[in-house]
KOLDRENTI-272906 format. One record per residue: x, y, z of N, C-alpha, C, O in turn. Coordinates in steps of 0.05 Angstrom, whole numbers, plus 5000, padded with zeros to 4 digits. Layout:
<recs>
XYZXYZXYZXYZ
...
</recs>
This chain:
<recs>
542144124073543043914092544943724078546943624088
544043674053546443404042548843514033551043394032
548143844023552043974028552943994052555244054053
551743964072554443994101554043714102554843654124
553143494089553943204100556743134090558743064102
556343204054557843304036560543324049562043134055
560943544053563643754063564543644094566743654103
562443554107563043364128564743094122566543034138
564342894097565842704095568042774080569742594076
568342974071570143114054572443194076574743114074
571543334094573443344124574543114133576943134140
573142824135574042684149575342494133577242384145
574942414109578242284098580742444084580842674078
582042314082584342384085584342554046582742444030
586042784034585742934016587842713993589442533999
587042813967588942633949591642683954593042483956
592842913956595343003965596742933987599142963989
595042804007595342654030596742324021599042234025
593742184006594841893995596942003981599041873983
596942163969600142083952602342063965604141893963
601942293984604942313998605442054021607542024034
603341904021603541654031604341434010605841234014
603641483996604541223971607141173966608640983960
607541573970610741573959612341513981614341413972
612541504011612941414036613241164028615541114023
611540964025611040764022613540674005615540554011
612440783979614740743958617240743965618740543960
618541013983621241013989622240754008624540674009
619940664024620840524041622140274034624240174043
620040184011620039964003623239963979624239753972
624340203970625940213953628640213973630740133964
628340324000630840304015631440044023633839974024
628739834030629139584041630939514021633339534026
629639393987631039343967633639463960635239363945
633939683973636439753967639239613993641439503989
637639694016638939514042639339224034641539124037
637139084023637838744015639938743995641738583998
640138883977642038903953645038943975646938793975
644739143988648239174001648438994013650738914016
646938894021647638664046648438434028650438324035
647338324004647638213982650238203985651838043992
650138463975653638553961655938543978658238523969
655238554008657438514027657638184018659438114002
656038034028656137824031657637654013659337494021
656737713978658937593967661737753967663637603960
662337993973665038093966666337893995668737873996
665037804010666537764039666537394026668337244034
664637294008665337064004667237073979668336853977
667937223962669837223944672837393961675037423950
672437453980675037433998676737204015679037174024
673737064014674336814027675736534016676936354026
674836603987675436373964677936513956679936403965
678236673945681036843938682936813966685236793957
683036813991684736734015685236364004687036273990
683436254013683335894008684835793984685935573982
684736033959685935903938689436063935691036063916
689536133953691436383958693436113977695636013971
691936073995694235914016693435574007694735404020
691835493992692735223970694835233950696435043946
694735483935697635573918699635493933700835273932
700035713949702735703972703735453977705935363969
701535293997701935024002703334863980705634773983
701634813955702934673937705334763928706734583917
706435073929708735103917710734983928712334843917
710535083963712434993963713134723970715334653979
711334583967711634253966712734273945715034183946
711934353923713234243895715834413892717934293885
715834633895718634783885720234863920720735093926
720634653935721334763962724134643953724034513933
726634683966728834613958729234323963728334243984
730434143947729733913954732533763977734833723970
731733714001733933694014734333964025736234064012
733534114040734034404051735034334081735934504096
734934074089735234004115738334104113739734054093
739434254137742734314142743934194170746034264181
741533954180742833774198741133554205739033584193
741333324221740133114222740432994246742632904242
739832934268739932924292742533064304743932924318
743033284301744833404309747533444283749333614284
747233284268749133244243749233384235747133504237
751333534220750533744197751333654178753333514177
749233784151750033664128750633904109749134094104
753633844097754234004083754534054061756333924048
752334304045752734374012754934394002756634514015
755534283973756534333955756834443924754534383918
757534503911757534633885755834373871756434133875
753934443857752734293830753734263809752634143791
756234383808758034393776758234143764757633973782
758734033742758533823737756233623723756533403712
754233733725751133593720751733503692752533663675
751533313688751033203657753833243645754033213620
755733293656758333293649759533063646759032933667
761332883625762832743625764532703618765032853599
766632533624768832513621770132143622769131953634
772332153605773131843609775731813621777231613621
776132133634779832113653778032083681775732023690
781332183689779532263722779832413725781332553711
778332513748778032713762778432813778776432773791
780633053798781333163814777933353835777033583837
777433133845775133393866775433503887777533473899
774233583893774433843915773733613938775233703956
772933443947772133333965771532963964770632833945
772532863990773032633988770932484010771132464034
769432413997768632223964767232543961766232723974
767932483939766132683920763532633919762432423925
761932953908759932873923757333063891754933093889
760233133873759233273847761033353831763033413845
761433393803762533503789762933303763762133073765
764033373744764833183719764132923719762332893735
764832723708764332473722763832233697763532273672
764032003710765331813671762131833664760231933675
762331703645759331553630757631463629755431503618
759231173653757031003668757131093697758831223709
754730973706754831063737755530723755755130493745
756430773776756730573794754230393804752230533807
754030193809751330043809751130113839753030083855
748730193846747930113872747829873886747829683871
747829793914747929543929750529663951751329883959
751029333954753429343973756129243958756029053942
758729413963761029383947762729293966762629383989
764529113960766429083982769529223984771229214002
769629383953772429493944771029813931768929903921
773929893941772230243936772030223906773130113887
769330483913768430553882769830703867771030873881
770530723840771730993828770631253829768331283819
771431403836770331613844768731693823766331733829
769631733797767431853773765031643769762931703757
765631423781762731283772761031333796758731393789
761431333821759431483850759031663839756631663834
760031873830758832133830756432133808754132233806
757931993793753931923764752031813784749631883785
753031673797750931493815748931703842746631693850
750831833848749432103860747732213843745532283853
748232273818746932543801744132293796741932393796
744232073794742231893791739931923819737431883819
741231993837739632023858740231803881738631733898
743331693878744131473892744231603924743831843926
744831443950745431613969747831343977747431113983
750731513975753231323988753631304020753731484036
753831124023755631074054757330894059757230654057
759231074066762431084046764131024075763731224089
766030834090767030804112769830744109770630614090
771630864131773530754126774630484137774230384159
776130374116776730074113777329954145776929724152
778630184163778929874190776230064207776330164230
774530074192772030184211771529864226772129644216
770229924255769329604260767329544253765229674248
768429194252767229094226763729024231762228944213
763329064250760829034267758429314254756029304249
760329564252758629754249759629754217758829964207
760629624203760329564177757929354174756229434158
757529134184755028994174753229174187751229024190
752829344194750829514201749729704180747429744174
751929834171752329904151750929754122749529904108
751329544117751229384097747829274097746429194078
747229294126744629204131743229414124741329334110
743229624126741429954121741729884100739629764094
743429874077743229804051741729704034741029774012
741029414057739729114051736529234051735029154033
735729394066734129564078732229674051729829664049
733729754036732029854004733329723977735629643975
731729733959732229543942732729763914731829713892
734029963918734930213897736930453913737230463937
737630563901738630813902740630883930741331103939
741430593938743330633952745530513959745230293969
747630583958750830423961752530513990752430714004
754230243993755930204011758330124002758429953984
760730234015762830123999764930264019764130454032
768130144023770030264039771230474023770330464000
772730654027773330914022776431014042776631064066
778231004024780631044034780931444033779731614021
783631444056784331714048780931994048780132154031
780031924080777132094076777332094100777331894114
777732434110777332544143775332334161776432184178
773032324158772032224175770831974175769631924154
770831774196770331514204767831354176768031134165
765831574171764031484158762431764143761431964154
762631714121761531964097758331924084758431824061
756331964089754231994072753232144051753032374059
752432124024753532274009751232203996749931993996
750932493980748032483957749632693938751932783941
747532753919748832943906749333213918747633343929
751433283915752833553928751733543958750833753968
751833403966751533394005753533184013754933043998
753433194042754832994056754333094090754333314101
753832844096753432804121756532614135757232384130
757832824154760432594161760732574186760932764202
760832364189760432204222763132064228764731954213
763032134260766032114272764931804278766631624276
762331724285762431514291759231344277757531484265
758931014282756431014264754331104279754431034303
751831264270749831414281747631244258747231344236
746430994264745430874252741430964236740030904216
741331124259738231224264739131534242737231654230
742031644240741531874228742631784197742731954180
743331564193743931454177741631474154741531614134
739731284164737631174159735231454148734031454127
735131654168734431834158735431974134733832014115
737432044133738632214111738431974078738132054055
738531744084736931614063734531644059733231694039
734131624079729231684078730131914062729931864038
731032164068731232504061732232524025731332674008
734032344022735132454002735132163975735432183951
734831973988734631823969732731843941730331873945
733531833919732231883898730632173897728432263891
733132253907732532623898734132703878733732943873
735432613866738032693851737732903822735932873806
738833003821737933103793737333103770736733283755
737432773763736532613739735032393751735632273772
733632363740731032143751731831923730731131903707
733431763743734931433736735031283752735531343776
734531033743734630783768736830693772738830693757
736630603796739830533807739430233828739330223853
739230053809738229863823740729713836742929723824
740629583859741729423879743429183866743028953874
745229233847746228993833748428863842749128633837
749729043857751729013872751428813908750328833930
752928683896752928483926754828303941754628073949
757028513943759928393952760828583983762228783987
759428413999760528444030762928594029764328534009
764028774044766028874050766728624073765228504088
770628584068771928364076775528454099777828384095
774328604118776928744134779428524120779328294111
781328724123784128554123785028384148785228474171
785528144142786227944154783827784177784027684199
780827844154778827754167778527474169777527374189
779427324149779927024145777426964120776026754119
777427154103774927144080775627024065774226964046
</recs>
């Protein structure tokens, strides 16, 4: 009787070959989960090191081209256009004069000293504006029977900053009124006071040598037969 009780409980649990192949079940299961958490792991940072590599990708960009964007790339200003010129000249000097390509000049050779910024009432020499440009000056340059109304207007934008910018009459120059930085120019048939003003905001103390150009100059322009 106690061998068929025997061989009776022997029937009813489960055989060693049984638990094993459960353990090992077990086992695999538990090695796929660990293996599933690991990829999911692994997605997760490759998708956050995609994310930081993008962010530091378009912070580069951003800053470049803030820093290396062309300085002055603008090619008009409320409808104005402003037109490039050759850079020849940079750090060039000379104590003759100079024949330039463009009136007022706006680059090339140029004397020693530069022209003081402010307000002038008698034209500048051409080789000393053009140092005064390469300094980062911005000219606005009129001709002498401009009215005299949009000359203190003129003179007032001037008054306006206390560096890097000159006014002065200008003989023998196509148009009514010349704005001028290094190798640009903005030239107006008439005064455009608001685009004026801008192209100073734009270009002032951009120049290609970083020199001060302080406002020393302070002699009203005086029309002929104004009673000055």
């Amino acid at each position: 009787m106690a061998k068929k009780k025997t061989q009776q409980r022997r029937r009813g649990s489960p055989s060693g070959a049984e638990e094993q192949r459960k353990r090992q079940e077990r086992h695999e299961d538990r090695r796929r989960e660990r293996e599933a958490a690991a990829e999911a792991q692994r997605r997760a940072a490759a998708r956050a090191r995609v994310f930081r590599i993008t962010v530091i990708v378009a912070i580069l960009m951003t800053v470049s081209l803030f820093l290396f964007r062309p300085r002055g790339g603008a090619t008009e200003i409320q409808g104005h256009p402003i037109e490039s010129f050759s850079t020849a000249g940079l750090q060039q000097h000379t104590e003759g004069t100079v024949d330039y390509d463009t009136s007022p000049p706006v680059s090339g050779t140029h004397a020693f000293q530069a022209s003081d910024c402010g307000v002038h009432g008698e034209q500048i020499p051409n080789e000393l504006q053009v140092h005064a440009l390469e300094h980062g000056a911005v000219g606005i340059q009129y001709q002498p029977d401009l009215d005299p109304a949009d000359i203190e207007a003129i003179e007032a934008v001037v008054g306006d900053y206390d560096s890097h910018v000159f006014s002065a009459p200008y003989e023998d120059m196509d148009p009514a009124i010349a704005v001028t930085s290094w190798s640009r120019m903005m030239a107006l048939d008439s005064l455009d006071e608001g685009a004026v003003r801008d192209y100073v905001d734009m270009f002032r103390a951009q120049g290609p040598e970083d020199q001060d150009c302080p406002h020393a100059a302070d002699q009203p322009f005086e029309p002929a037969g104004g009673g000055g």
